[in-house]
C-alpha positions as a printed NumPy array, in Angstrom:
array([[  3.592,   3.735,  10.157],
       [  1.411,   1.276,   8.802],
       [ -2.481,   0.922,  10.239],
       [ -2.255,  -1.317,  13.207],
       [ -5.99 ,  -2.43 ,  12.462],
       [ -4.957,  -4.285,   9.598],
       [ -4.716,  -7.738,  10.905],
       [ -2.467,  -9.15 ,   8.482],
       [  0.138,  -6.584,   8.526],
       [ -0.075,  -5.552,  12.4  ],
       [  0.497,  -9.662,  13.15 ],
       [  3.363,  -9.581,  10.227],
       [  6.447,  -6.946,  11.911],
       [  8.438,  -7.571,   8.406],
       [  4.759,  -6.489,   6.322],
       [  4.471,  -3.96 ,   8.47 ],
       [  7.867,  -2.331,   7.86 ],
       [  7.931,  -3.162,   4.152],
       [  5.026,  -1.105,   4.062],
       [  6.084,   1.6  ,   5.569],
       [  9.935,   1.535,   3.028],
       [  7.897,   1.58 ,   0.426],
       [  5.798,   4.664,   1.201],
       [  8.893,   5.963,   2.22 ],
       [ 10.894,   5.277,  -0.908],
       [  7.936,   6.912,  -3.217],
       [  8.589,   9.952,  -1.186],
       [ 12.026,   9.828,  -1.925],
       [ 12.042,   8.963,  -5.147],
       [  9.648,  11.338,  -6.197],
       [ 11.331,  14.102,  -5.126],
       [ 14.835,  12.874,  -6.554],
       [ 13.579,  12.656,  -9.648],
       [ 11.734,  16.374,  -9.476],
       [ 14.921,  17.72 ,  -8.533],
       [ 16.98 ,  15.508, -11.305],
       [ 14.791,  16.701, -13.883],
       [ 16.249,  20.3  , -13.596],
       [ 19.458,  19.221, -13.826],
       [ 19.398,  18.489, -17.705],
       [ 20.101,  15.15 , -19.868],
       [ 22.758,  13.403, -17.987],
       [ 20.048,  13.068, -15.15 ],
       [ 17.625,  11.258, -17.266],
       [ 18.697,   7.508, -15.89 ],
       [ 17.888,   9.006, -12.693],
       [ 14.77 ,  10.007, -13.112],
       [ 13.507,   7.328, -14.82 ],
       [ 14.417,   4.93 , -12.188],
       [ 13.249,   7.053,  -9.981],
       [  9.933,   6.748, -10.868],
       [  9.564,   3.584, -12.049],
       [ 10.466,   2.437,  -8.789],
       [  7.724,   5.101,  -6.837],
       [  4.941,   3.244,  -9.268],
       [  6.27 ,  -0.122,  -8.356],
       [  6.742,   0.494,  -4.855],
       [  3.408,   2.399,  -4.047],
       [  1.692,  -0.694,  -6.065],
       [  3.938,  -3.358,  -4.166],
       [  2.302,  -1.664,  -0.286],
       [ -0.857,  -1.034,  -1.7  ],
       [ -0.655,  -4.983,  -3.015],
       [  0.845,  -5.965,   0.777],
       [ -2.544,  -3.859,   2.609],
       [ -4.868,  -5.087,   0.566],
       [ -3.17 ,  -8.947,   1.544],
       [ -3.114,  -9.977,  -2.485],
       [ -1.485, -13.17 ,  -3.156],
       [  1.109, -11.405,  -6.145],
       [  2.722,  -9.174,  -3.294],
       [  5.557, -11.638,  -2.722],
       [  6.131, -11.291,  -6.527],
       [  6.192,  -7.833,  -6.412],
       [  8.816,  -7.731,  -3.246],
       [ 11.601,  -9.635,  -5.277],
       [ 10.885,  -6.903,  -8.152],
       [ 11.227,  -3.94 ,  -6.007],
       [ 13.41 ,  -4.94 ,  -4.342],
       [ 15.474,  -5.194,  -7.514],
       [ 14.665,  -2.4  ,  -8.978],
       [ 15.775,   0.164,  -5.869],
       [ 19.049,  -1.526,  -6.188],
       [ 19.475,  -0.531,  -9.461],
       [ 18.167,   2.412,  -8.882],
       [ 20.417,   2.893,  -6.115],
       [ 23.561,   2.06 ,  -8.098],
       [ 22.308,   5.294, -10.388],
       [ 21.748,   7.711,  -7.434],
       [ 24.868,   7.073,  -6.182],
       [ 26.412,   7.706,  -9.143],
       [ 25.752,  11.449,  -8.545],
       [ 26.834,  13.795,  -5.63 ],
       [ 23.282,  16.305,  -5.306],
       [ 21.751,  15.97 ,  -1.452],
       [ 18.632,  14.369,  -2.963],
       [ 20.261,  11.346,  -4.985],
       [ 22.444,  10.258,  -1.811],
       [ 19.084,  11.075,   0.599],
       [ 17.447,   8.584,  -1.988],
       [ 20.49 ,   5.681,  -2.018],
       [ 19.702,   5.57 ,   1.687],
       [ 16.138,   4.935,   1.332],
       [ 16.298,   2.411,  -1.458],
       [ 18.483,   0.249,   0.079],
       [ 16.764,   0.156,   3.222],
       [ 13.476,  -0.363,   1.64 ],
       [ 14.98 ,  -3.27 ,  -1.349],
       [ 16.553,  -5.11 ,   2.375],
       [ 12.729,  -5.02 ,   3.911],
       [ 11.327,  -6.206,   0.756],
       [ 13.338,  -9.175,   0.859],
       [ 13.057,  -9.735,   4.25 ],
       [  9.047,  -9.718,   3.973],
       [  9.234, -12.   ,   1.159],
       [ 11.579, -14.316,   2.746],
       [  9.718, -14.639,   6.23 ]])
């Protein structure tokens, strides 16, 4: 849960949860692509997406707490690339890609949402 002394996000509900998909999804995403890169070659999509999207998201809530005027831009990216990222997990049938589908998608809807509010 993000800070509730942090004006800007505690006054901003979709900030707020944005925030806290994000954080979520470079949990997620970190450990999907940990677990993908034991799996051999035909993972490799996987985990790069994977992790591109845990830098991008971590930067995209550290960019929304520290109330920087690119965040917005950042949201529509993100949110873009867990989709596609998304569209990969799915792909596969191991516990941590469908664990990470979940989180993506909820976390690319509250990026959109933030940005769009």
């Amino acid at each position: 849960m993000a800070l509730t002394e942090i004006d800007h996000v505690s006054e901003n509900e979709e900030m707020e949860e944005c925030i806290d998909s994000c954080f979520e999804c470079v949990q997620a995403c970190e450990w999907c692509a940990d677990e993908c890169a034991d799996e051999g070659e035909e993972m490799a999509k996987c985990v790069r997406l994977c992790r591109d999207v845990a830098d991008i998201a971590s930067l995209h809530a550290r960019f929304m707490v520290r109330n920087s005027s690119y965040h917005e831009e950042l949201a529509e990216m993100n949110a873009d690339l867990c989709e596609e990222c998304a569209d990969e997990c799915e792909r596969h049938d191991a516990k941590h890609c469908q664990v990470c589908v979940d989180v993506l998608r909820k976390c690319a809807e509250t990026c959109r949402n933030m940005a769009s509010s």
